[in-house]
N, C-alpha and C positions, 0 to 999 in steps of 0.2 A: 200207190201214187201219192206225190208228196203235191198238197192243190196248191196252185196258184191263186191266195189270198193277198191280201191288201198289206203291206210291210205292219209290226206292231210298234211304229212310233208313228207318232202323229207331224204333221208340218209344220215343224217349231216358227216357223215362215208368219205363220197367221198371227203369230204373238209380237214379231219383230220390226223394227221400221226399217223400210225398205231401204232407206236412202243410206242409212247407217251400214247395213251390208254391203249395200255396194259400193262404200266408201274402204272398209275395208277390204273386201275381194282381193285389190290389186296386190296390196302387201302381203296377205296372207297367199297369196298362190308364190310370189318369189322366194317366201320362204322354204327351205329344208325342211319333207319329212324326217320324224327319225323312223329306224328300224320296224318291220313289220314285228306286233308279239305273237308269240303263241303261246298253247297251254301245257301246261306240265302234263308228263303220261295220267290217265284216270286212274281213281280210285275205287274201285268197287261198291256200288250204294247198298245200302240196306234199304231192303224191301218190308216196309211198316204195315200190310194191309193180311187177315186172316188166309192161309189154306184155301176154305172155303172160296171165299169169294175169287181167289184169284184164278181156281180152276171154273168158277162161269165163265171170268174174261178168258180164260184159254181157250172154252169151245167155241163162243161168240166171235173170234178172231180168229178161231182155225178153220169155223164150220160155215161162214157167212163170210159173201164177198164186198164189199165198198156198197155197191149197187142195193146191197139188199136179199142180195139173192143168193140160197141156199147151196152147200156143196155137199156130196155124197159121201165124200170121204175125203179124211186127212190126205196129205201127199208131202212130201220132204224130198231132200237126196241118200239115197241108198249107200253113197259110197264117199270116200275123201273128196271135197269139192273144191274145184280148180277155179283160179279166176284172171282175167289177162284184161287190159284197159288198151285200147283203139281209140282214131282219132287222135287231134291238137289236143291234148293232156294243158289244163295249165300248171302253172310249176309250182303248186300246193299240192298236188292232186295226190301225188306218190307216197309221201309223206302222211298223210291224214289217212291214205289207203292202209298204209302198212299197220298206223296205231290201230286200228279199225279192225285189222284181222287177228293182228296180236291179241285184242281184248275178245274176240269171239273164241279163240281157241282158248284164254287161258279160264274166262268168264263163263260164257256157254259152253265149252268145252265141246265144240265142231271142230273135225280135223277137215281145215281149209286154209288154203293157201296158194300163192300166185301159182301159174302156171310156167313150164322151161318159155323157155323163149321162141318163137315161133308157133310150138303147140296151140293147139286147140284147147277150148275149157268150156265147164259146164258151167259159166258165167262170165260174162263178156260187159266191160261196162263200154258200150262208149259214146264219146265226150262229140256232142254237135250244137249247133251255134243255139241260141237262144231261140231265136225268130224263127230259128226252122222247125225245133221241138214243139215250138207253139201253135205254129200252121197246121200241126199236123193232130197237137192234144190239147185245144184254146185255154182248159183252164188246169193244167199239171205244168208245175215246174220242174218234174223230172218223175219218170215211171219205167214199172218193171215190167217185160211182154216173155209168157212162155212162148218155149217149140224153136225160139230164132236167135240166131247170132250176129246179125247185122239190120244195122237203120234201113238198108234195100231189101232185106227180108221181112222184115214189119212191112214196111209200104207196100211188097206185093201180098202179104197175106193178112191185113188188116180187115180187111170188108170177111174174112172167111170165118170157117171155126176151128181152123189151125190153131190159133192164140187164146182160143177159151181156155179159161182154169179148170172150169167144170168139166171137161171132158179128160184131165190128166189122169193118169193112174201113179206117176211117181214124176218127181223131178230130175231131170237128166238136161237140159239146154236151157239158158235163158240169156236173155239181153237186159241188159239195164240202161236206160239214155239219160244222159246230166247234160243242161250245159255246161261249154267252158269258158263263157264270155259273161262271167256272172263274179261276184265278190268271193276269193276264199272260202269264207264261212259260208254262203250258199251253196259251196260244192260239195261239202264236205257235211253239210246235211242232208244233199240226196244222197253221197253214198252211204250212210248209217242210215237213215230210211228203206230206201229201194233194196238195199242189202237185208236187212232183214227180212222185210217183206219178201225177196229173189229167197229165201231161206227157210220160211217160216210163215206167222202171223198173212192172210190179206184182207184182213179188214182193219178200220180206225171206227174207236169208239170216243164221242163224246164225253161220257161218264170217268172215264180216266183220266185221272188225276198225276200219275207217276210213271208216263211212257211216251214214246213219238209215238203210238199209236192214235193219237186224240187228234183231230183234225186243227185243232187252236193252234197248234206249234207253238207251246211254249215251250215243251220240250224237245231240243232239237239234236242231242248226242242220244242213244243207246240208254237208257237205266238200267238199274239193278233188276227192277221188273222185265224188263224188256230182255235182259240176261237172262233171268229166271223162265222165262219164257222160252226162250230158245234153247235152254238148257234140257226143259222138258220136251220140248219139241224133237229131238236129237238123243233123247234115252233110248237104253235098249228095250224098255217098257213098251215103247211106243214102235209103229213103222206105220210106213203108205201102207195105202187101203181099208185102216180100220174105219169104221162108222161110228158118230155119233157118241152113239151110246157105248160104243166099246171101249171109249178112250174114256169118256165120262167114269165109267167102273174103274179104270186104272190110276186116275191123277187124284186121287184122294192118299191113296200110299205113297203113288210116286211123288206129288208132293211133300206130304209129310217128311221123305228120306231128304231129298232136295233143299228145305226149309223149313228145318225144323221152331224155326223161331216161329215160324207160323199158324201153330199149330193151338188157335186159340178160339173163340167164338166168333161166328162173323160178322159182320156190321150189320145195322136195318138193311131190310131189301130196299132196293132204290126204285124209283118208278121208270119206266122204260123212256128213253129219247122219244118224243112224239116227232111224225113229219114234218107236221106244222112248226114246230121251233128249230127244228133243221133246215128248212125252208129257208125258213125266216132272217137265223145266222148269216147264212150262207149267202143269202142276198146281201144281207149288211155289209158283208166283208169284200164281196166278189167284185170282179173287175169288170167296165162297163155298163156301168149303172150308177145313174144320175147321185147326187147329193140325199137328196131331199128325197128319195127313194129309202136311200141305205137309212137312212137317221129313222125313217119311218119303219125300215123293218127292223132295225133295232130295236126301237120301242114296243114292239109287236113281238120279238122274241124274248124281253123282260116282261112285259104280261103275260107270256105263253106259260114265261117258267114260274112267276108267282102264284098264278092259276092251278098248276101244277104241283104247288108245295113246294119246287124244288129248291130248297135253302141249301145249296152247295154250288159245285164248280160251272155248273152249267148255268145259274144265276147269275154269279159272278160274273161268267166268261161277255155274258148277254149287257149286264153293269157295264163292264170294261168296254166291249164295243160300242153304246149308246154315249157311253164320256166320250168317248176317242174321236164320231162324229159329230158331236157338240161342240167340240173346242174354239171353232171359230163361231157359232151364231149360238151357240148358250151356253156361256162360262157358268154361270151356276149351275148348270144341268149338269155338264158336263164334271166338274167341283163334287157336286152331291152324290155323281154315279161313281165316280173312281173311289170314293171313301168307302161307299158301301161294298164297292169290290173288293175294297182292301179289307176290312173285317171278315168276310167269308174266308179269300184267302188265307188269311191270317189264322185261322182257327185250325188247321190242319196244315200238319207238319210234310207234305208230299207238292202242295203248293207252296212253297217261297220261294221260285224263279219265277209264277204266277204273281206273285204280291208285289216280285220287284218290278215286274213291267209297270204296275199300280203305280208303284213305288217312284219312278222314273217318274212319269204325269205329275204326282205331288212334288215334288223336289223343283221341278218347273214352276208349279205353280206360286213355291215360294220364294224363290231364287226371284221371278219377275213381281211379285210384292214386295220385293225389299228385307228379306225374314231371311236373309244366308245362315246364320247359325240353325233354322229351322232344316233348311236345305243339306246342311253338313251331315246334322244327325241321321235324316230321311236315306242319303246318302252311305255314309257307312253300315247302319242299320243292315242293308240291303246287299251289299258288296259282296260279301261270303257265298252268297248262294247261287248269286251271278257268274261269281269262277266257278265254282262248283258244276253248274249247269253248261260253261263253258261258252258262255254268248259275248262274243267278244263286241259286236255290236250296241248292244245294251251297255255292258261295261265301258266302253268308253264314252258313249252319252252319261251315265253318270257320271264319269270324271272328270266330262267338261263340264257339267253342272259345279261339282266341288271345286272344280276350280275357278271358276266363275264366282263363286260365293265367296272362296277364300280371296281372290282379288279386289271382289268389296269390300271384308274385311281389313285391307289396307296390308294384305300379304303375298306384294306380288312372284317373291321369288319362291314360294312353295308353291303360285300360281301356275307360274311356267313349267316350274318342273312336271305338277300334275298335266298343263295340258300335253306336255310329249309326250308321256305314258301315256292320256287318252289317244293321242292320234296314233301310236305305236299299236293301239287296238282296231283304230277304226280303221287301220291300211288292210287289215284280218277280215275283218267286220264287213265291212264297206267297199273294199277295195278301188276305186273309183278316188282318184283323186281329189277332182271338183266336189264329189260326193261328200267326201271329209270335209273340206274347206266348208261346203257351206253349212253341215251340219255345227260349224265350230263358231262360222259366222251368228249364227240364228241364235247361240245358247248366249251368243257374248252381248247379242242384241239387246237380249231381253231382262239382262243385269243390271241394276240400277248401279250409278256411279259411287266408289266409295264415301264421298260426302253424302249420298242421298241413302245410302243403307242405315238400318236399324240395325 
């Protein structure tokens, strides 16, 4: 289940003067988008992390569900898996569907594939409106249900134990529900989500740093781990029904054959997620909960983890959320937490789409002091990893930042150009018209004029 958390960019709104955007507005809506972009086919990542440790995350994601709670035995699909999409499709859907299967057969190497037309399949995605997926899972923006092929077969077998995972013995039907009244780039991250989960993996672990498995989303396409994973998942080493420990006995070799590069010492043992800092996150981020709530359980979830020891991604993540709710009533709070997020980040080569969200935050903050050349570097710095990770949404908030800088600068025609690339991303990203504009509003807001730039 892919949660319905808090978007990761903050309300550039609180930085901007109001009267200035809405003096803008008007112009900028008469204007011409250009062209929506997309991303070039993927490249296959490398997976940085030992053997070892990568086989605990395989039983921890294979053996445990979201909830916590324990499964008896592996389960996969026994045979070629077929897939067919139902419902208002929007007209990204098909396209991101198809790179999506490409990469699992050539990557994971699962033989899967659409189903003929009319047929039936042993996965079913389909596309229902937002409001209604939500009425029905208040905090999923999109999730996978065994046993059923249709939205009217969840609803009447939801209250049962038709849909439990624990009681499967092999995978053979599923459903997957997305909206389709959401941005591109949100569709197209439940299907590489829910899709692997309908395939493999049903848990997310915090502690990961190189997967959509980690409930942060910062990674929102498939990785090389995430590959790796599924690879293993689908050997003939493996099949439904083993236990535990039987598969435990096998992914030491079978990895090893799999990734070979891996085959090095492991990292320190890490200290377990506690509930109490998963609580904690989770209120920060979650929807329907006051201000002054979330800022306080953020703060509670960075004491959790310094209490903890934990000097890594789950610090960080707890830094980034406590900056993120500061923005508007403690700029220095919020100034002190994203730095320190970005050092963590920074020390480990599996978060740089993690440091560019950082990264983003900083770039604002020096774009609206007057520091463009500061902004450019912060900018570029970060750019690579952003395609890489394939977040078109991020990527174009930075490119309205660069070009905002470079219009301070006194260089407005490399200005322009960068903002249509940016909005060429944010129609992907964003898709929401208004949604663009005023993101493009708020960055232009908070740019000092080129006489007043340093």
């Amino acid at each position: 289940m892919r949660a319905l958390l808090l978007p990761a960019f903050f309300a550039l709104a609180a930085c901007a003067a109001p009267q200035t955007v809405s003096e803008r507005r008007s112009t900028l809506e008469l204007a011409s988008l250009p062209p929506m972009k997309t991303f070039a086919p993927a490249v296959p990542h490398r997976v940085h992390r030992a053997n070892a440790d990568i086989a605990q995350d395989f039983l921890d994601l294979t053996f445990t569900l979201e909830s916590g709670r324990s499964l008896p035995i592996m389960t996969r699909f026994e045979s070629p898996v077929s897939v067919r999409v139902t419902g208002q499709r929007p007209a990204s859907l098909d396209g991101d569907l198809d790179r999506l299967l490409e990469r699992l057969r050539r990557e994971a190497r699962i033989d899967i594939a659409r189903a003929t037309r009319g047929a039936d399949a042993n996965i079913t995605i389909e596309v229902v409106p937002r409001a209604k997926l939500q009425r029905a899972v208040p905090d999923a923006a999109c999730f996978v249900v065994p046993r059923v092929s249709s939205w009217g077969e969840f609803v009447r077998n939801r209250r049962g134990g038709m849909i439990d995972w624990a009681t499967l013995k092999t995978r053979e039907r599923l459903a997957i529900f997305i909206p389709g009244d959401v941005p591109p780039q949100e569709v197209r991250d439940c299907l590489h989500e829910e899709l692997a989960q309908a395939l493999g993996p049903l848990n997310d672990l915090y502690r990961l740093t190189d997967s959509v498995f980690n409930d942060d989303n910062f990674h929102t396409v498939l990785t090389g781990f995430d590959m790796l994973i599924l690879r293993a998942t689908y050997s003939d080493a493996l099949q439904s029904g083993m236990t535990r420990r039987e598969v435990a006995g096998i992914l030491p070799g079978l990895l090893s054959h799999l990734n070979p590069a891996g085959n090095r010492p492991p990292a320190p043992a890490r200290v377990t997620t506690s509930e109490a800092w998963t609580d904690a996150i989770e209120n920060a981020l979650g929807p329907n909960v006051r201000m002054s709530q979330r800022r306080e359980s953020a703060r509670r979830a960075v004491a959790t983890a310094r209490a903890g020891g934990w000097n890594d991604n789950r610090l960080a993540f707890s830094l980034f959320a406590l900056g993120r709710l500061s923005i508007g009533s403690d700029p220095d709070l919020a100034l002190a937490s994203f730095l320190q997020a970005a050092g963590i980040y920074g020390a480990d080569p599996d978060t740089a789409v993690h440091g560019a969200h950082i990264a983003m935050q900083l770039a604002t903050f020096a774009l609206s002091a007057g520091q463009p050349h500061s902004a450019l570097a912060i900018v570029d710095a970060n750019t690579p990893a952003v395609i890489e990770a394939e977040n078109a949404s991020l990527l174009s908030t930075l490119l309205l930042v660069k070009s905002e800088a470079l219009r301070s600068l006194g260089r407005p025609g490399e200005a322009d150009r960068l903002r249509d690339e940016a909005l060429g991303w944010a129609r992907y990203g964003y898709g929401d018209t208004i949604d663009i504009l005023r993101r493009a509003d708020e960055i232009a807001a908070i740019a000092p004029k080129p006489e007043t730039a340093s």
